[in-house]
C-alpha positions in Angstrom: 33.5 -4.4 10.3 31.3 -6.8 12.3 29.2 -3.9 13.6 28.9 -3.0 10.1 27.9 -6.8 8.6 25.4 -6.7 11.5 23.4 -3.5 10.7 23.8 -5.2 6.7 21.9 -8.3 8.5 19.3 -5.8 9.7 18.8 -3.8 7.1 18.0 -7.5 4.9 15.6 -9.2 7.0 13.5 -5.8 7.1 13.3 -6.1 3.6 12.6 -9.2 3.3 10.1 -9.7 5.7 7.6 -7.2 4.2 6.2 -10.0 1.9 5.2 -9.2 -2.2 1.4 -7.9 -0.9 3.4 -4.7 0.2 4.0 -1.6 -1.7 7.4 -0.8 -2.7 7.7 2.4 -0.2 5.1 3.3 3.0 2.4 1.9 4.6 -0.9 3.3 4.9 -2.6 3.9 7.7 -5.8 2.1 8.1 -9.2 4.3 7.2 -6.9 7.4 7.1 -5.5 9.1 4.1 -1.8 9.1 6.0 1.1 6.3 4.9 4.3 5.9 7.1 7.4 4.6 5.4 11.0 5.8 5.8 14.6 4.6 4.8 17.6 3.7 6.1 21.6 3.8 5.7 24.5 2.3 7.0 27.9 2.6 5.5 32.0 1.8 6.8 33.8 4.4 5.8 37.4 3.8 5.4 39.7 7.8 5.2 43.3 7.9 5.5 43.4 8.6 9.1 40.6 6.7 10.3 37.8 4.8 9.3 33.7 4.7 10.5 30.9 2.4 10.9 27.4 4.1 11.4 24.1 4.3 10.6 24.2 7.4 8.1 20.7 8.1 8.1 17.5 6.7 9.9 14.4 8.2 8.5 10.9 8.3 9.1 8.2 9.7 6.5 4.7 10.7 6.3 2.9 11.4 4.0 -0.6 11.9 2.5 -2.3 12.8 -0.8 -6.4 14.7 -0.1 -7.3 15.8 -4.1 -4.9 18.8 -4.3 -3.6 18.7 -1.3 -0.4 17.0 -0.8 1.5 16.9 2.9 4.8 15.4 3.6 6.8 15.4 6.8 10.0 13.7 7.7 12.6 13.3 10.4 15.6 12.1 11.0 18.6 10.6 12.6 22.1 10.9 11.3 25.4 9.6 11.8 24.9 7.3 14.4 28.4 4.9 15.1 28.0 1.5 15.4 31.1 0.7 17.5 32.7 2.5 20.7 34.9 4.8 21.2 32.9 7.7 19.4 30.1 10.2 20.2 27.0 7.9 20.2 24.4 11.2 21.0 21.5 10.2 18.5 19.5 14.0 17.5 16.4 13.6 16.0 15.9 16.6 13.4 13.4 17.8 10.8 14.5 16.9 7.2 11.5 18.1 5.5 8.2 19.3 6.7 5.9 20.9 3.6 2.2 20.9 2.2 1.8 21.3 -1.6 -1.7 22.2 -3.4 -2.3 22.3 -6.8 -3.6 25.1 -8.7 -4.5 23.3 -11.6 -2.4 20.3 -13.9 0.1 23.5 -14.4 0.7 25.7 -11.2 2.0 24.0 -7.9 2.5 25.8 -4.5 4.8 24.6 -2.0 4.6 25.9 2.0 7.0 24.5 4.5 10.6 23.3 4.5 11.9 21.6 1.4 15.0 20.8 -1.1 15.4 23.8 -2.7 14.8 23.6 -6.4 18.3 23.2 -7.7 19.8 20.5 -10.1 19.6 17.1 -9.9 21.4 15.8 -6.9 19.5 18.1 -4.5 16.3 16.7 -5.6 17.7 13.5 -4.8 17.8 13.2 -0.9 17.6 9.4 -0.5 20.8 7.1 -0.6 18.8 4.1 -1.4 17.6 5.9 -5.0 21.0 7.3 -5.6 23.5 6.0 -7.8 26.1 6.7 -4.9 26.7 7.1 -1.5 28.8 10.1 -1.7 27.9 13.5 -3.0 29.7 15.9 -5.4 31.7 18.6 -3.5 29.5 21.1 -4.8 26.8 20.0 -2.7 27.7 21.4 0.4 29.2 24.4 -0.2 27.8 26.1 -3.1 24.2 27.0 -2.3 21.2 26.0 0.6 20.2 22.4 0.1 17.0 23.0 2.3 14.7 25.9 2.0 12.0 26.8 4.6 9.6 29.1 3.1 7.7 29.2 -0.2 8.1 28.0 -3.7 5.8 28.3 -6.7 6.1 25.6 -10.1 4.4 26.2 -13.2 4.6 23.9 -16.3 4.1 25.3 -20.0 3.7 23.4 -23.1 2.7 19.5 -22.2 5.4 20.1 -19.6 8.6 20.1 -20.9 9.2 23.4 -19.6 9.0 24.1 -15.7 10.0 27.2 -14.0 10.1 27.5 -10.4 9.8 30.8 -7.6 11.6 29.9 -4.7 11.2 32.8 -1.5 12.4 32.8 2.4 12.7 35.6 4.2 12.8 34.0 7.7 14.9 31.6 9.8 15.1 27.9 8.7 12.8 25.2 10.5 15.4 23.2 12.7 18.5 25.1 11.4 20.4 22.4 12.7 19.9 20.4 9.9 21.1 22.6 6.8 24.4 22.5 5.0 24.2 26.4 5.6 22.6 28.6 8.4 19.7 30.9 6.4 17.2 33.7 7.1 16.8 34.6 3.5 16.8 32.4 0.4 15.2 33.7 -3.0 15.8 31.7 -5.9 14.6 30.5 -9.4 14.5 27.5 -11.7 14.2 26.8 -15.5 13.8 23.2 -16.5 13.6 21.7 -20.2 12.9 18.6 -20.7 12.7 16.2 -24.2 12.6 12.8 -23.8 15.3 11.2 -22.8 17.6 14.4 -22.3 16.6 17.5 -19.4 18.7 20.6 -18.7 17.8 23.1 -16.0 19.6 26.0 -15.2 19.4 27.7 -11.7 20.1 30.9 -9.6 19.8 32.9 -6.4 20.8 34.9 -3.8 20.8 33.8 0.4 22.1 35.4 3.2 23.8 32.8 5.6 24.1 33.8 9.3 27.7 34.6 10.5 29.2 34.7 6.9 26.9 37.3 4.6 25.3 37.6 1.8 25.9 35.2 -1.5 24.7 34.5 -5.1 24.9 31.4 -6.9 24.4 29.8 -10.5 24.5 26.9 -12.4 23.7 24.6 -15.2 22.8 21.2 -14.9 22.5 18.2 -17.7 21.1 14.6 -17.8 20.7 11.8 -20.3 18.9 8.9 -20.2 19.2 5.7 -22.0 18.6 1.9 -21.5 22.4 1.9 -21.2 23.9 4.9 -19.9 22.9 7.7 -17.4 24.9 11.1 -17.8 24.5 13.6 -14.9 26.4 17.1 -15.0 26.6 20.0 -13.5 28.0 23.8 -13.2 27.9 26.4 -10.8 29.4 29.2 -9.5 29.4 31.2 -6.3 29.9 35.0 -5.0 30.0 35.8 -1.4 30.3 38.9 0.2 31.4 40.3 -2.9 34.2 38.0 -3.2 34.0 35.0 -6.2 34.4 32.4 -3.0 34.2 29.2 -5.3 34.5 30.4 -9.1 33.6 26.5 -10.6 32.5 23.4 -9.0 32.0 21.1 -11.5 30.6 16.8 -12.1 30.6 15.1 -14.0 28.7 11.3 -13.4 28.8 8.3 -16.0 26.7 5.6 -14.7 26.8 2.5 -16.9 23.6 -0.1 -16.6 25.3 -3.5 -16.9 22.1 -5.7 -15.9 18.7 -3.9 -14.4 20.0 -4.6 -11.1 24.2 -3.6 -11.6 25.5 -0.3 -12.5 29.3 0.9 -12.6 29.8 4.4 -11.8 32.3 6.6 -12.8 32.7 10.5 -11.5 34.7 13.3 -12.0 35.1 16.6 -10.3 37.2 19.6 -10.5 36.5 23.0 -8.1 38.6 25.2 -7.0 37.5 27.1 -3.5 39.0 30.2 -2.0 37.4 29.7 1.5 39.7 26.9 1.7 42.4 27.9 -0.5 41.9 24.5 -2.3 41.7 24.3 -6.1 41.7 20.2 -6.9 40.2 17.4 -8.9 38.0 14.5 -7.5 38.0 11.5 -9.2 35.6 8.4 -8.2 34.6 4.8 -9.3 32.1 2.8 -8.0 29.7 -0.4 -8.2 25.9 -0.6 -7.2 24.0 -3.8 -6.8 20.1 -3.2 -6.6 18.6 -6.7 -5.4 15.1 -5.4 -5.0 13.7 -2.3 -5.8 13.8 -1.3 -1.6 17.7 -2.5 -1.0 20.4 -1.0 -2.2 24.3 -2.2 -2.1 27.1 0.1 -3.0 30.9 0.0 -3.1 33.3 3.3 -4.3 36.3 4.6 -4.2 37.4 8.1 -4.2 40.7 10.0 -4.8 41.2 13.6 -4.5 44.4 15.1 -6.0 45.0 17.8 -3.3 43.7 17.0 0.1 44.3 14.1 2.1 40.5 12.9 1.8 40.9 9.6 0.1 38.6 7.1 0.9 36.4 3.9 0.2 33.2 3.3 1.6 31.1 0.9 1.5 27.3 0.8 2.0 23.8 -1.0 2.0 20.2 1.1 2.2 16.8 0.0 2.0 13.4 2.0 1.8 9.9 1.0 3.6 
């Protein structure tokens, strides 16, 4: 736990120490086009069995907008412990890597490695600017978070309709750091939008090395409000012929107490024939927001099968 306080300590005085002249997120690069910024993560992690202090994520981002061209790269260091007694090898790896350019206001293309285009929480990669530290089951087991190849948006009607292209058809940059191992990856994305409420429904088929071919599909919902922020989703997966995970289902209730406090309240349910496992997961959890680049969170999660129960406790800050 002191390991963990200390990294807290850390984490604080490189927020505070940037000043109010800043910007919220990145630097820029004098007489150049190119801003550096990045984020960071540390959390205690208290299981049944065991417990962990580490850095979660270390981040570093670049960026850079030239009229329609828009580049972003980013790497990364995960899962670093903070104490002895456990594998300290740090791996750099390569999050995201992608240039975008803009057709017109309408019609975006994407080149590189990305988050694939799928609901809300993939789109979401950044603990600081979640409302949690953990993610729903379904994100690591139902389809490829990361995509390395090309993607095509396209508003219609003063954009509250998007739909997306998504094609791969060759290995993934730094496989290493995928929730699934993929040569091939075509997928698409419908998005609806009207003001405070979106729902986007999503599909696709990828072939995962060592394990075959698989479809997915999904809905997603969210709602907006001074007060409340509902996030849902539904999908459903098929692999090699086989319906491997037939629901995996959230459902997220964040309550806004204050601008800067939010309790959080998640459900799950899924049931998964690759691990013979059908359960419910059921989590509550408190976020405290002191400035808009620092992030404090506290949850608790129970699962009704498995022996996964946990709390964990974490503080994140962007720059």
């Amino acid at each position: 736990m002191r390991s963990f306080l200390s990294a807290i300590l850390l984490l604080l005085s490189a927020t505070l120490c940037r000043g109010d002249g800043f910007p919220n997120y990145g630097y820029r690069i004098a007489n150049t086009p190119l801003y550096i910024g990045g984020y960071v993560s540390a959390l205690y992690d208290e299981k049944e069995l065991d417990d962990d202090i580490l850095f979660d994520d270390i981040a570093l981002l670049f960026y850079a907008n030239i009229e329609k061209y828009h580049f972003l790269g980013e790497i990364e260091a995960a899962d670093i412990p903070l104490r002895g007694g456990k594998n300290s090898d740090i791996r750099i790896y390569v999050e995201r890597l992608q240039l975008n350019y803009d057709f017109n206001d309408n019609t975006t293309v994407t080149l590189g490695k990305f988050n694939s285009d799928i609901g809300f929480w993939n789109l979401a990669p950044i603990n600081t600017l979640t409302d949690t530290t953990t993610s729903p089951y379904l994100m690591e087991n139902t389809f490829p978070e990361l995509t390395t190849g090309l993607m095509v948006t396209k508003s219609f009607w003063d954009e509250e309709q998007l739909f997306s292209v998504t094609a791969q058809n060759n290995p993934d940059l730094d496989r290493n750091y995928n929730n699934m191992k993929t040569d091939r990856h075509y997928a698409f994305g419908y998005t609806y939008a009207n003001y405070t409420t979106t729902w986007r429904i999503n599909g696709g088929y990828f072939h995962e090395k060592y394990k075959g071919d698989a479809y997915y599909g999904g809905i997603s919902y969210r709602h907006e409000s001074a007060r409340w922020t509902i996030q849902s989703e539904l999908f459903h997966k098929t692999q090699n012929n086989h319906h491997t995970i037939p629901y995996n289902f959230y459902l997220q209730l964040t309550r806004h107490i204050t601008d800067r406090h939010d309790l959080v309240f998640r459900q799950e349910f899924y049931k998964d024939h690759s691990i013979a496992t059908k359960e419910a997961i059921s989590l509550v959890g408190f976020t405290y927001r002191p400035h808009p680049s620092l992030t404090f969170k506290t949850e608790y999660i129970r699962h009704s099968v498995l022996p996964l129960n946990r709390i964990v406790f974490s503080c994140s800050m962007v720059f």
